[in-house]
N, C-alpha and C positions, 0 to 999 in steps of 0.2 A: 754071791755068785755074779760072775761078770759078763756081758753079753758081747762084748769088744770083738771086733771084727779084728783080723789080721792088715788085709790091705787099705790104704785110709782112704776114707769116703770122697769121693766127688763131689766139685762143686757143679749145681745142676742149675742155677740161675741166680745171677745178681738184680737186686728187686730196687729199682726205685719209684717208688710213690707218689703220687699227689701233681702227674701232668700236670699241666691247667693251661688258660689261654695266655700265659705270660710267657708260652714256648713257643719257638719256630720248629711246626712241621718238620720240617723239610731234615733241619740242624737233629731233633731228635731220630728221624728215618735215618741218617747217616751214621750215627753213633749203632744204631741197633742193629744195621747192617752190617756195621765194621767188629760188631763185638756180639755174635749169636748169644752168648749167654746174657747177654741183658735183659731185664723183662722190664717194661715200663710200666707201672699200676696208676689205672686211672679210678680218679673215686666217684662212686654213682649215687650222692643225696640229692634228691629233688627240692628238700625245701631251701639248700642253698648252691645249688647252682650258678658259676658266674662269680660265685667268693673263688678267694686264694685255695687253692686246694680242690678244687670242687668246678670241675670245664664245664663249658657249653656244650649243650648236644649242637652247637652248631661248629662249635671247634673239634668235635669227636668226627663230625661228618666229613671236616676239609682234611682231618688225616684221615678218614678211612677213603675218601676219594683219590688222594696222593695213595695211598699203599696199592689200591688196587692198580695202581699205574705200571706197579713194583711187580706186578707179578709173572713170572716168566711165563708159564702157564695157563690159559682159561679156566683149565678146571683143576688147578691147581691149592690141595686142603688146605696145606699149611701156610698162613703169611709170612710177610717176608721178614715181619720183627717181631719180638715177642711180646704178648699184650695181656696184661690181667685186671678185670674188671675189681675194684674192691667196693660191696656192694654197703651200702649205711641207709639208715632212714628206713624209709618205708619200701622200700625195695625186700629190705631184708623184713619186716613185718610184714609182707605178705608173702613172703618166701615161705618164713616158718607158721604159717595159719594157711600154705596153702590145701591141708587132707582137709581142712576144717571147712572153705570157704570156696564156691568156686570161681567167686570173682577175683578172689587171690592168689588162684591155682594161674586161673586164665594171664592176669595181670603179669605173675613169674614169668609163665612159660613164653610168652609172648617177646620180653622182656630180655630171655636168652638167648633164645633162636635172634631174637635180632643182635645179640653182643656176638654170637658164635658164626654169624653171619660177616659182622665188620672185622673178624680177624681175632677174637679174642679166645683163649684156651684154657685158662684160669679166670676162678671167680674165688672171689673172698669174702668170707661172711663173717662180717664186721657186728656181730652180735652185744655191743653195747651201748650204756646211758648217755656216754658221751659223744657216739654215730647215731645218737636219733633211736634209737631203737628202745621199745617196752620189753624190759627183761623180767618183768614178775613174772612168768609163764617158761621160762628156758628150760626146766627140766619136767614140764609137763611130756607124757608121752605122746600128746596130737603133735607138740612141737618135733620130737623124733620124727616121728611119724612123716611129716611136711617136709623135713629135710632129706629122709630119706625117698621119699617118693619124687622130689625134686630132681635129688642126684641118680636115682632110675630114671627118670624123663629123660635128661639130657646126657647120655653115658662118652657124649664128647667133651664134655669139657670136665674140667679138674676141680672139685671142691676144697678150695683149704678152711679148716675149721681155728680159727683165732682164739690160742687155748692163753687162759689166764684165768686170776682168782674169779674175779668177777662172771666170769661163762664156765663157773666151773660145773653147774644145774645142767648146761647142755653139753658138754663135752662128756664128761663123767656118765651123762646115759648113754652117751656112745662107746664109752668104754666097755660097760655092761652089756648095752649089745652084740659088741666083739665078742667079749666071754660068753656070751650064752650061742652065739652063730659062728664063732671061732675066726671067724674075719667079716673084717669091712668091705664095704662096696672099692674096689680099687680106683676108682676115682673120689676117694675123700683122703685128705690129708692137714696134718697138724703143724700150726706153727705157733711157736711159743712166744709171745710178745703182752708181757706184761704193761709195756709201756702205749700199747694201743692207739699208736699215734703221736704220743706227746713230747717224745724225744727223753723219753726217760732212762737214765741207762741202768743195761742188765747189771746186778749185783754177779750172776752166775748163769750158767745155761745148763739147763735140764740135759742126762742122760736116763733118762725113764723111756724103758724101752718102749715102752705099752704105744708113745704115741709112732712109735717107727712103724706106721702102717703101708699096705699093700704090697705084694709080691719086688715091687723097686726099693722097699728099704730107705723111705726119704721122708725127711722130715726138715721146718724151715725153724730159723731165727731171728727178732726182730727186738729192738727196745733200745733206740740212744744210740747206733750206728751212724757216722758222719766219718769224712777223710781222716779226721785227728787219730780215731781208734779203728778203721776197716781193719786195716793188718790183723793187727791183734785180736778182731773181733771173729778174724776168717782164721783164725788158725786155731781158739779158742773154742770156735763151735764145729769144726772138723773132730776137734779129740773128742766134745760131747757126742758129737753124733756117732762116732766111732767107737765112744763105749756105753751107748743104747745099740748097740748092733746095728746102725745105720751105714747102709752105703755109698746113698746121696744124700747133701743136702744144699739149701740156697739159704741168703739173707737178705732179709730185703728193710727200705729204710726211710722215713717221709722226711720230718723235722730235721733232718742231717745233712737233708740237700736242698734246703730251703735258704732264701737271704731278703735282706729288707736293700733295698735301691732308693736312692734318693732321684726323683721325677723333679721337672723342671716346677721352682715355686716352691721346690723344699718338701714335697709329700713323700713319705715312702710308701713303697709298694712291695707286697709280702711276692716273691717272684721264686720258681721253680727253677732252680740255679743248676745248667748244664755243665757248668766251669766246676761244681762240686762232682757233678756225678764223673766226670772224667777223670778228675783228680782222686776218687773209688779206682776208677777200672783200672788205671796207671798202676797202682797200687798192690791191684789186686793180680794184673798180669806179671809186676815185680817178683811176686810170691810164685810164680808158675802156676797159678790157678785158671788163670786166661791166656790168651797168647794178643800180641799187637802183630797188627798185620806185617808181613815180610818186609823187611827195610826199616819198620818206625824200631 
């Protein structure tokens, strides 16, 4: 039996990963202005902080001070580009320990209010060995429990749950929870990304309807997405998501829009390459899934 929608699903946001201080502010506010469906993901480990992949809170601060510049409004909710925290490390072990703990409660909550405060909408919980994170515990129920008391606290921003083998202990109790409460809290959602960062690419993309959660019907795709294959990867997980009965979904991509530079003395430096993600959005506007602004 087939869940397949009639009208083909929406793209709801193109995801790229892993800012870091090797960007220009300004160059990335421009791009996310000129292309609302962008969402930029910035990664939040503490213990490496300042590596490739992984910003300073003091480069999070000079763009969350430029954006508020951006804002047409004082009291204006939404920012002006799209921003999703991708949480590793110890962020996310005290996320999921925080029914347990309530210095880990406090540590979280604290923690979001202040990302929900600098413009951020989505948060990503980066549930593995390779983000820092202690997974003996993932399908414990205190672990439910944290996450779901987490996503109660904060019913503004977006949870996406990083479904793969490895976090299959915590997603899988939230499946269970679904069937026994009949739905999820509509701010939690799934993305399927076996590749977890490493640039690994998808063999196939899930149409298992189970994770097409909340009343919008959306569900994300990740694993080994770069300009070589976007086309093919956005129109390949359009038909998955369209026969899990999905009617939005986004993709989003670290390793694929990364590049190594040669610095003067011959160093390379592992650098957040804006020239790749444009060479996406071209692509992906080519497809009619985006629009370039009037005249480009």
């Amino acid at each position: 039996m087939t869940n397949k929608t009639s009208a083909p699903p929406k793209l709801a946001a193109l995801g790229f990963c892993g800012a870091d201080d090797s960007v220009n502010h300004r160059h990335m506010i421009l791009i996310g202005k000129t292309y609302p469906l962008v969402e930029w993901g910035i990664l939040f480990r503490p213990d490496k902080e300042g590596q490739p992949r992984y910003a300073t809170r003091q480069w999070v601060c000079g763009l969350v001070q430029l954006l508020k510049q951006n804002v047409v409004a004082p009291n204006e909710e939404e920012p002006p580009i799209r921003l999703a925290a991708h949480l590793c490390g110890s962020h996310v072990n005290n996320l999921l320990s925080s029914s347990m703990d309530t210095n880990c409660a406090n540590n979280t909550d604290t923690f979001l209010i202040e990302l929900y405060n600098w413009g951020f909408r989505r948060v990503q919980v980066n549930a593995t060995a390779v983000n820092g994170v202690h997974t003996e515990k993932l399908g414990d129920e205190a672990t439910l429990q944290s996450f779901l008391r987490t996503t109660a606290a904060h019913p503004k921003l977006e949870f996406i749950v990083q479904k793969n083998e490895e976090t299959f202990p915590f997603w899988n109790s939230l499946l269970q929870y679904q069937q026994n409460k009949g739905m999820l809290p509509e701010n939690i959602v799934f993305l399927h990304d076996e590749s977890k960062g490493t640039g690994k690419e998808a063999g196939s993309w899930s149409t298992d309807s189970n994770f097409v959660t909340t009343s919008r019907k959306i569900v994300g795709y990740a694993g080994g997405i770069k300009p070589a294959n976007v086309e093919q990867v956005a129109q390949d997980t359009m038909s998955a998501c369209q026969e899990s009965g999905g009617k939005e979904y986004w993709i989003d991509m670290e390793s694929g829009v990364r590049s190594f530079v040669k610095e003067k003395g011959g160093k390379e430096e592992d650098i957040f390459d804006l020239t790749k993600c444009y060479s996406c959005i071209d692509k992906i506007c080519e497809l009619g899934l985006m629009d370039h602004p009037s005249g480009m």
